[in-house]
C-alpha positions in Angstrom: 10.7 -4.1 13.4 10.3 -7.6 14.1 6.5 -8.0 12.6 6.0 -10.6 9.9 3.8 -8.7 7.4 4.5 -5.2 6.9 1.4 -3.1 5.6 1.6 1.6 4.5 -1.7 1.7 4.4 -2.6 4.9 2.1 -5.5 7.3 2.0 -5.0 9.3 -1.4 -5.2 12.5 -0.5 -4.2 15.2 1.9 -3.7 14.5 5.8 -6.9 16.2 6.9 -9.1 15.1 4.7 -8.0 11.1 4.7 -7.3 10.9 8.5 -11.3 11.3 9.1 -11.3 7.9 6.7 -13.0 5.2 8.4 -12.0 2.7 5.9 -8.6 3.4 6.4 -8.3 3.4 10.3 -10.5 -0.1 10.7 -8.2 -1.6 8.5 -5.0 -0.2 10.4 -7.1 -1.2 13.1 -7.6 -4.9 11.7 -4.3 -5.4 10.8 -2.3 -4.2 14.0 -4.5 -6.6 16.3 -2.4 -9.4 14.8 0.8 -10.2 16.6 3.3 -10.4 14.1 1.7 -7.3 11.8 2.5 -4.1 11.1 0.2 -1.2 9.7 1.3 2.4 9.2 -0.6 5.3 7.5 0.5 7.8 5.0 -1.4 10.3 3.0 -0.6 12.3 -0.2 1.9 15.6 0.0 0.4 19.2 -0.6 2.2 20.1 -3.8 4.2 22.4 -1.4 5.7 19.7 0.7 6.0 17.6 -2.2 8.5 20.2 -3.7 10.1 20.1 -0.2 10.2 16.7 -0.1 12.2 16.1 -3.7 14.3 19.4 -2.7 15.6 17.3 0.6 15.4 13.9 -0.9 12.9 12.7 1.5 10.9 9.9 0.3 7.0 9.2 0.9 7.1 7.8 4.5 4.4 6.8 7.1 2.7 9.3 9.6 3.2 6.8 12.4 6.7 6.2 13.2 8.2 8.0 9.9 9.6 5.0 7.9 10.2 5.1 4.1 7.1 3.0 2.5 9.4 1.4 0.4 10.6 -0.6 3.2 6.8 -2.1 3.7 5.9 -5.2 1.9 2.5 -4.0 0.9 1.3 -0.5 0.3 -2.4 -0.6 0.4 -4.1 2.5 -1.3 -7.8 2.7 -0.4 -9.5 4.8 -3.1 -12.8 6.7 -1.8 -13.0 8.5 -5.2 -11.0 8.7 -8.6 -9.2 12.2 -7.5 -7.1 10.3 -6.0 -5.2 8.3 -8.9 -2.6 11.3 -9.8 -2.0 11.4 -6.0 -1.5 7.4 -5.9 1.4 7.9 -9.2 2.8 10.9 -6.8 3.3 8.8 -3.7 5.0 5.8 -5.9 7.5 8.2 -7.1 8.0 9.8 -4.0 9.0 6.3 -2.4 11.2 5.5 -5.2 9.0 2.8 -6.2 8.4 2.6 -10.3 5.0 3.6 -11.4 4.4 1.0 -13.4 4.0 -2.7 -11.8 5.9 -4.3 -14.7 9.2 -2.3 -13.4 8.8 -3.6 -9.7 11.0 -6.5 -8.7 11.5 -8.0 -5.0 12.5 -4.6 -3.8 9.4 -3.3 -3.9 6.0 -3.4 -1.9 3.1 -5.0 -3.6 0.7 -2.7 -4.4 -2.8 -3.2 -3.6 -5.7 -1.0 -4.5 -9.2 -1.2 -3.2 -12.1 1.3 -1.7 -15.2 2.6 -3.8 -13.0 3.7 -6.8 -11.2 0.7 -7.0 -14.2 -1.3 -7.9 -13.7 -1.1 -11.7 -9.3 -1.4 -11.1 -8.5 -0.4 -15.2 -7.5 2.6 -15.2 -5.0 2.0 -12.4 -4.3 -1.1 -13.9 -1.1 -0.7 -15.0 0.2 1.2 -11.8 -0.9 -1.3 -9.3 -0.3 -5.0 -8.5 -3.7 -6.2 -7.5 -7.1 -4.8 -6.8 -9.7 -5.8 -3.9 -13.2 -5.8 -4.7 -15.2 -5.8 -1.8 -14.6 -5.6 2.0 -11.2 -4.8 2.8 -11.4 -6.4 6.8 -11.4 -9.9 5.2 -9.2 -9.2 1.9 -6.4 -7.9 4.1 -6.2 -10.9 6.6 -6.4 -13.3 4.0 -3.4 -11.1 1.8 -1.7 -10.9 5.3 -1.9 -15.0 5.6 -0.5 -15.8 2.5 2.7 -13.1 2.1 3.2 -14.8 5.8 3.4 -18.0 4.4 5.0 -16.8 1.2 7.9 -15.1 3.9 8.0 -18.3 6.2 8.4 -20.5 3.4 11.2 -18.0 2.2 10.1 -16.2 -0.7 9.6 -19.2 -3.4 9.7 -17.6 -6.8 9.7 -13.8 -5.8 7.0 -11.5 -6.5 5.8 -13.3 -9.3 4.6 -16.4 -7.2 3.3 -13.9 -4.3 0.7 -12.2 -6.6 0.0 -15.8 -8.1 -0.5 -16.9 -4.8 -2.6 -13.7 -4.1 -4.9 -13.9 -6.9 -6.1 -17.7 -6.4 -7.8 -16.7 -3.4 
């Protein structure tokens, strides 16, 4: 509870097909060997625990210790294949955070997309809040170093100076 950065970490599909991802776990990996971060993972619902899930009012949470991902300050969405874009708008509105990132204010986590599929990020475009072309080890320190700074410095200018922040390096 007390880490700096805060990182759901998604693998777009079902549990037993994304746990096996390698991407995925280095970069959980990555990110929870720094002191002050937190990475959880969480992977799309089966349609029948997605029906569950509205039924109960449970909202898309994390495998690891069962927190909402709303309450992260980035969800990152690794994309092995373009399957998994329906199951990326599915977990948004399962966490209660608006599918489009033109809705999202400071509420929400900053959505960052990257993996194979993400290399060309237009079609997702309007659905996420950045994209990360190439290797994800590096991209997620560096994101990790500047909403630290962003947080430290107390959250100048919202969201909107985060992802300008973000997208200058």
């Amino acid at each position: 509870d007390a880490a700096a950065v805060r990182w759901a970490l998604s693998y777009p599909d079902a549990y037993k097909v994304g746990l096996p991802n390698q991407g995925v776990q280095i970069l959980y990996e990555v990110l929870n060997e720094q002191s002050d971060v937190l990475a959880e993972r969480t992977y799309a619902a089966w349609p029948d625990l997605e029906r569950l899930m509205r039924e109960e009012g449970v909202p898309q949470f994390t495998v690891d210790a069962h927190r909402p991902v709303i309450a992260f300050d980035l969800f990152g969405v690794s994309f092995a294949t373009e399957l998994g874009y329906t199951n990326l708008l599915t977990a948004l509105d399962l966490a209660g955070i608006p599918l489009l990132a033109a809705e999202r204010d400071d509420r929400h986590p900053i959505v960052v997309a990257g993996g194979h599929a993400a290399f060309n990020p237009e079609p997702i475009a309007d659905f996420i809040d950045a994209a990360v072309l190439g290797d994800g080890e590096e991209a997620v320190l560096e994101i990790t170093g500047i909403v630290r700074k962003w947080e430290a410095e107390g959250s100048p200018g919202g969201r909107d100076e985060l992802l300008l922040r973000a997208s200058r390096s």
